[in-house]
C-alpha positions in Angstrom: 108.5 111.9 73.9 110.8 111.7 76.8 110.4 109.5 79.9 107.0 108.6 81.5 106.5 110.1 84.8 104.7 107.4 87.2 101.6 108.0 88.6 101.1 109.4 92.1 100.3 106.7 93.4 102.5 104.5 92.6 105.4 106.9 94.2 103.6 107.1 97.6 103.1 103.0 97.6 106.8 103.1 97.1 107.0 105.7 99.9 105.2 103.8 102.3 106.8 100.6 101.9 110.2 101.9 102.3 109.1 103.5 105.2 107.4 100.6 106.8 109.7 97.6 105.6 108.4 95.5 108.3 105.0 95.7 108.2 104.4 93.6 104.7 106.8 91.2 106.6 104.0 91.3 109.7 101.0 90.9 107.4 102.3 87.6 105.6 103.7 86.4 108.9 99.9 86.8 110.3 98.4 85.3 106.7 100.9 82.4 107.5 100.4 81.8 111.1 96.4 81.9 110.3 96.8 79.6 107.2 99.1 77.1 109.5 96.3 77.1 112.2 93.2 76.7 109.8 95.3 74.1 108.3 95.7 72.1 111.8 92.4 72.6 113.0 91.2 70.5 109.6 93.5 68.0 110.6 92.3 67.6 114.4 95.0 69.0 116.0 92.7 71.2 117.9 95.2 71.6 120.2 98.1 73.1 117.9 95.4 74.8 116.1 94.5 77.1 119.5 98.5 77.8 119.8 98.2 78.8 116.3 95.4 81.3 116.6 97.2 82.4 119.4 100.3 83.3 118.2 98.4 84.7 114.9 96.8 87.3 117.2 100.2 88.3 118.5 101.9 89.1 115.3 99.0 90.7 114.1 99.4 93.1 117.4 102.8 93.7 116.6 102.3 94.4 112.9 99.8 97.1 113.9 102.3 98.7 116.4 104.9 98.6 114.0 102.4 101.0 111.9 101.1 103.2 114.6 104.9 103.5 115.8 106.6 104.0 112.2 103.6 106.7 111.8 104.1 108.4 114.6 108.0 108.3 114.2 107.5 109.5 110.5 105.4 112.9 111.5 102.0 111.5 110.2 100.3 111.7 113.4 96.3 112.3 112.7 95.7 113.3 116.4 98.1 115.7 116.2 97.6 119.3 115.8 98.8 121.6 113.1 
């Protein structure tokens, strides 16, 4: 009647976040960037709007080089051989 162990899943969600801190902080920076140019193209500022899309596409690229480079710095390289 002890403690509850967590599931396994939940311990490798917790893994991964602490591993990758910054890419939840990329994903809603992208999310934001998108909402914020959607939100300017409905307005008419066509012009903003394109910067926005722009930029959007940018901090997505980092946030997926921030996981193929905390991946590869962690050991779980797929293309690597065992």
């Amino acid at each position: 009647m002890g403690e509850v162990e967590p599931s396994l899943e939940v311990f490798f969600e917790e893994k991964k976040r602490k591993k990758n801190p910054l890419v939840p902080v990329g994903a809603f920076l992208t999310a934001g960037v998108l909402t914020a140019g959607l939100i300017s193209f409905r307005q008419g500022n066509s012009q903003l709007g394109q910067k926005l899309m722009r930029a959007r596409v940018v901090v997505q690229g980092a946030t997926v080089a921030l996981m193929v480079g905390t991946a590869y710095y962690y050991g779980e390289n797929p293309w690597k051989k065992s």
